[in-house]
C-alpha positions in Angstrom: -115.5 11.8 57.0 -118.0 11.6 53.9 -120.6 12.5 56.5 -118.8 15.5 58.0 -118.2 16.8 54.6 -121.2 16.4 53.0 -123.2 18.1 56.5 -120.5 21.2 56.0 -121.3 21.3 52.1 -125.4 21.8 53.1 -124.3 24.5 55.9 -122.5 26.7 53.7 -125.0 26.2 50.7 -127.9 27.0 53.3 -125.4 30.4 53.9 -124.9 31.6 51.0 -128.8 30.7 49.8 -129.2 33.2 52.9 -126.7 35.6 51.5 -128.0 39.1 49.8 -124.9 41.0 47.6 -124.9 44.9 47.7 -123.7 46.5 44.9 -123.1 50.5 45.4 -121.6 52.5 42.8 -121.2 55.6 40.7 -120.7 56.2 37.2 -119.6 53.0 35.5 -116.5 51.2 35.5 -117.3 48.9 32.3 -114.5 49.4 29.5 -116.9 49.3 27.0 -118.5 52.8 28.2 -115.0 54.5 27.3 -114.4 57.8 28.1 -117.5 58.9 29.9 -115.5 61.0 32.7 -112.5 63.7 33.2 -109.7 62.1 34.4 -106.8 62.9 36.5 -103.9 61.8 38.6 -102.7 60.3 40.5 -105.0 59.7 42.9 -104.7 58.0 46.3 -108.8 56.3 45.8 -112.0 56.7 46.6 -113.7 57.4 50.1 -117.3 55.0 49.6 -120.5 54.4 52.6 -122.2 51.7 51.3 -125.3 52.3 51.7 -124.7 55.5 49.9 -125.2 54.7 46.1 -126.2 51.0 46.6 -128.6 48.8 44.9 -130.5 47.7 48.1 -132.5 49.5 50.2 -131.1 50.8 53.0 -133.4 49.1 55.5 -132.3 45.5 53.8 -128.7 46.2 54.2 -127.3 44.9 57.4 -125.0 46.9 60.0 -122.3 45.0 59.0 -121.5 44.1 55.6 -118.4 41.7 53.9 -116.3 42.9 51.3 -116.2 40.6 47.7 -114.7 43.2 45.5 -113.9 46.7 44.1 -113.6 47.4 41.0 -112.4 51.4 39.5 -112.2 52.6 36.1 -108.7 53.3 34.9 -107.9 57.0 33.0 -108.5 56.9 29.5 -105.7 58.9 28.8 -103.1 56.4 30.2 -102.1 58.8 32.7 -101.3 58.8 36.2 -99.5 55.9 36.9 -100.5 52.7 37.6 -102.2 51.0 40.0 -100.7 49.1 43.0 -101.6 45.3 43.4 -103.6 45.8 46.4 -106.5 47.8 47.9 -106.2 48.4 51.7 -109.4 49.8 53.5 -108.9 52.6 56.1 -111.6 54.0 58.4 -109.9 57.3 58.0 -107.5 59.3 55.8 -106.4 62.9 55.3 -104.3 64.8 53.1 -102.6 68.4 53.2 -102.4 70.7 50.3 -99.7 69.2 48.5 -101.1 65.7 48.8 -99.3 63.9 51.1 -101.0 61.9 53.4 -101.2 63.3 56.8 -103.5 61.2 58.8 -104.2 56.8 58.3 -107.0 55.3 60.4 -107.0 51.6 61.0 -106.6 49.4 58.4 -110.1 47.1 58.2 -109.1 45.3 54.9 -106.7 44.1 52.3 -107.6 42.9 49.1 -105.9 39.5 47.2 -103.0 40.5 44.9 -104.7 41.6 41.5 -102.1 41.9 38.1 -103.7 44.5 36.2 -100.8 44.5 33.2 -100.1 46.8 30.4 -102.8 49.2 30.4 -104.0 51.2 27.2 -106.8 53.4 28.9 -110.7 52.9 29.9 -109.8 49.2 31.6 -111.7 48.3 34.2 -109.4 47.5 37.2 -110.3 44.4 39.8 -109.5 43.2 43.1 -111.0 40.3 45.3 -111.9 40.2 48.9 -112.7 37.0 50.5 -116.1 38.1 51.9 -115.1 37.1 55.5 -115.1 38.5 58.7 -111.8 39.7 58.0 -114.0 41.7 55.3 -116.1 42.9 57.6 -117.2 47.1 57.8 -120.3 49.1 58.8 -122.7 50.4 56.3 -122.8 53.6 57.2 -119.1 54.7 57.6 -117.0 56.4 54.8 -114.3 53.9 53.8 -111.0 54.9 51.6 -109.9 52.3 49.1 -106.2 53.3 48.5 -103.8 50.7 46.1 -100.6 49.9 47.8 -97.7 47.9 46.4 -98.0 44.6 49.5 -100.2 43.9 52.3 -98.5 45.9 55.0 -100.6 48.6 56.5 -98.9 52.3 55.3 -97.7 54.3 58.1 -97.0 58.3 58.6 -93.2 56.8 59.6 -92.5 55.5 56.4 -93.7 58.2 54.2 -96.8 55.8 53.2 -94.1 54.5 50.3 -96.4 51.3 50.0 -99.4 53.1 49.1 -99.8 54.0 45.5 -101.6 56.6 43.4 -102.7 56.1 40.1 -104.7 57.8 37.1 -108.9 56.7 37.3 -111.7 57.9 35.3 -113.7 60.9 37.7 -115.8 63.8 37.9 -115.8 66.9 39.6 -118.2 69.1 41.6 -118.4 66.1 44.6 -121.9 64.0 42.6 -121.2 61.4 44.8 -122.0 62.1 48.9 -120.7 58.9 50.3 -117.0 60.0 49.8 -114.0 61.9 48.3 -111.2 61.1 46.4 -108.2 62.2 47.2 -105.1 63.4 44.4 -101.6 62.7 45.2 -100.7 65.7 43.2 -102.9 68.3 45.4 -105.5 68.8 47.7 -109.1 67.1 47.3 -111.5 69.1 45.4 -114.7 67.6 45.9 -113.8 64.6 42.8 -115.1 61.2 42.8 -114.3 57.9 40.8 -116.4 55.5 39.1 -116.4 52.5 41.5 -118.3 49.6 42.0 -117.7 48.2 45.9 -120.0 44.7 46.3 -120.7 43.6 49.2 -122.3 40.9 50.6 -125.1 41.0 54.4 -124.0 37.5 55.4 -120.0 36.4 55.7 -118.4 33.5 53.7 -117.2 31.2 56.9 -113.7 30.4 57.3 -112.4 26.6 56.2 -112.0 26.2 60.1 -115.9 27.4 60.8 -116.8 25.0 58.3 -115.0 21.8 59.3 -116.0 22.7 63.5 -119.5 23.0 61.8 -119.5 19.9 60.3 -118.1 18.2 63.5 -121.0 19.6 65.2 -123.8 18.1 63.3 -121.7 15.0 63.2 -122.2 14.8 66.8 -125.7 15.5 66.9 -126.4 12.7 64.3 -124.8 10.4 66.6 -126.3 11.8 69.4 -129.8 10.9 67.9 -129.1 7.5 66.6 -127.9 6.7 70.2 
């Protein structure tokens, strides 16, 4: 058992030796930066590529990348609402002129529950994906990161009463090209949020990838010594 262990341990070290984050971003979500946007809300969130505004060179990103985290900038004015405990991924979302969410594509992720507490203004808001193939989306597609209140993919039906706008530091005049935001309170207008999406090019494997890993080289060893 030692042995198996010990075999899995070296694989997923060897993985994540492999493993290159991507960080793409605009503005800065850092508390400490204070009010360095307009603000407004509340929003639905923030439609990001990632290799639009990343860190890495395109041509070093993989196709497929694996979400670790997202973090936005809360509204310094304490406005706006705030934020659900989640952050689904869709691969499509639209809006009418009021707002109101007209169109979901599929949803690709869900984030871990994130408590966020009593907010003054300027925090910088957090939530964690496990980097697995559940994680997984394609570098060059615009994804929306919309807070909802569970884990429970929003519907059209339901009146998308899971998902959940809130107030995040933006600007307008659309600086960033990778995406929109969208408000709940009207139609888009070109804004965008200070984000920070990281990503990572190779996949954290699942506790059951590890341990059929480990049974793997287990059985080669054996093999050999026979």
């Amino acid at each position: 058992m030692k042995l198996k262990y010990t075999i899995a341990v070296l694989a997923a070290t060897t993985l994540a030796a492999n493993a290159a984050q991507v960080i793409t971003s605009y503005s800065t979500v850092d508390q400490a930066a204070g009010d360095d946007n307009n603000q407004a809300g509340p929003m639905w969130g923030q439609g990001i590529t990632v290799n639009v505004g990343a860190d890495t060179a395109d041509g070093l990103i993989t196709s497929t990348v694996y979400i670790e985290e997202l973090s936005y900038q809360y509204s310094s004015s304490n406005s706006g609402g705030i934020p659900g405990a989640f952050i689904h991924v869709y691969d499509g979302l639209t809006i009418d002129a009021g707002g109101g969410i007209t169109g979901l594509g599929n949803l690709v992720a869900v984030s871990s529950a994130a408590t966020h507490g009593d907010l003054a203004g300027s925090e910088q808001l957090t939530w964690s994906f496990g980097g697995t193939v559940g994680d997984a989306i394609d570098k060059s597609t615009v994804y929306h990161f919309v807070t909802a209140s569970d884990a429970i993919a929003g519907t059209i039906g339901n009146g998308t009463g899971n998902l959940v706008g809130a107030g995040y530091e933006l600007d307008t005049g659309d600086p960033y090209s990778g995406g929109d935001t969208f408000r709940a309170n009207g139609g888009n207008s070109g804004w965008d949020q200070s984000f920070e999406l990281k990503t990572n090019t190779v996949a954290v494997p699942e506790p059951s990838s590890l341990a059929l890993l480990g049974l793997a080289g287990l059985a080669l060893i054996r093999r050999r010594c026979k």
